[in-house]
C-alpha positions in Angstrom: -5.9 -3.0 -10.0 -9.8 -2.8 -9.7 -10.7 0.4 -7.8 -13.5 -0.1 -5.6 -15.6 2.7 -4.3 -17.1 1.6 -0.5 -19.7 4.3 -0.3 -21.3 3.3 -3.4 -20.9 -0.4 -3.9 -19.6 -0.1 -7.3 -16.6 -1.2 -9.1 -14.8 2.7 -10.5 -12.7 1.5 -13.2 -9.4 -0.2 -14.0 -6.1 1.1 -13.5 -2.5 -0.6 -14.8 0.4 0.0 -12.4 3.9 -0.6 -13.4 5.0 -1.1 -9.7 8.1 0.7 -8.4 8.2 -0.2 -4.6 5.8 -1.5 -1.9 6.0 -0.6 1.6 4.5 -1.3 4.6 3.1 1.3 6.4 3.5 1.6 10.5 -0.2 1.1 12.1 -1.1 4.5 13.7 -4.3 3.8 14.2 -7.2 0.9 14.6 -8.4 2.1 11.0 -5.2 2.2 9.8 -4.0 -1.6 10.3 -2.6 -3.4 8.0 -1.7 -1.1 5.2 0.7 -1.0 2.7 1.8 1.7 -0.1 2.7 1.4 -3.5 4.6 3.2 -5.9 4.3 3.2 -9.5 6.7 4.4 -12.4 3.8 5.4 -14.9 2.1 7.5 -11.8 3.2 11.4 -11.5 6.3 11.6 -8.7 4.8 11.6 -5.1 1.8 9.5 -6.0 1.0 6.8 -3.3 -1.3 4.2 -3.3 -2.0 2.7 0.5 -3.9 0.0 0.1 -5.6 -2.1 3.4 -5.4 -5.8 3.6 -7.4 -8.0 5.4 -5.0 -9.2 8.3 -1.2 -9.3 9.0 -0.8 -12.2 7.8 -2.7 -11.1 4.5 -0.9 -8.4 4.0 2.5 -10.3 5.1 1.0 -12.4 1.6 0.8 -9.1 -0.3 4.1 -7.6 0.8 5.9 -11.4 -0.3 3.9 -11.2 -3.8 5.3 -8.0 -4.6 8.2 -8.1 -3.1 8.2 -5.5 -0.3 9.7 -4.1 2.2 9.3 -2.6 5.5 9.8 1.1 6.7 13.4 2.1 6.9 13.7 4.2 10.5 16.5 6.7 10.8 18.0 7.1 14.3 19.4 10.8 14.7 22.1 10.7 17.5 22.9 14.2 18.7 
């Protein structure tokens, strides 16, 4: 993974990931579409990476490549 800083233009670094799951994450917002959030085993527990992709169907690619999922929702009958 190449993190990208879009304030300055610049390339930050490089980071290895050892990828745990990939999920996609519900759109709650117009600035929020398309994203997805990873979870790595050499990251500290609760460490999430969302990431943005392009377009559905880019991020439909994304989710296929690493084998992700979607959002499990839990229905709570009372």
């Amino acid at each position: 993974m190449i993190a990208y800083n879009q304030i300055s233009g610049k390339i930050a670094g490089t980071e290895e990931l050892l990828l745990r799951s990939c999920t996609r994450r519900p759109s709650d917002s117009i600035e929020k579409r398309f994203c997805f959030d990873l979870t790595a085993d050499n990251r500290p527990p609760g460490t999430v990476y969302t990431l943005q992709a392009l377009s559905e169907e880019d991020r439909r690619l994304w989710l296929d490549a690493m084998d992700g999922r979607e959002p499990v929702s839990v229905l709570i009958s009372t």
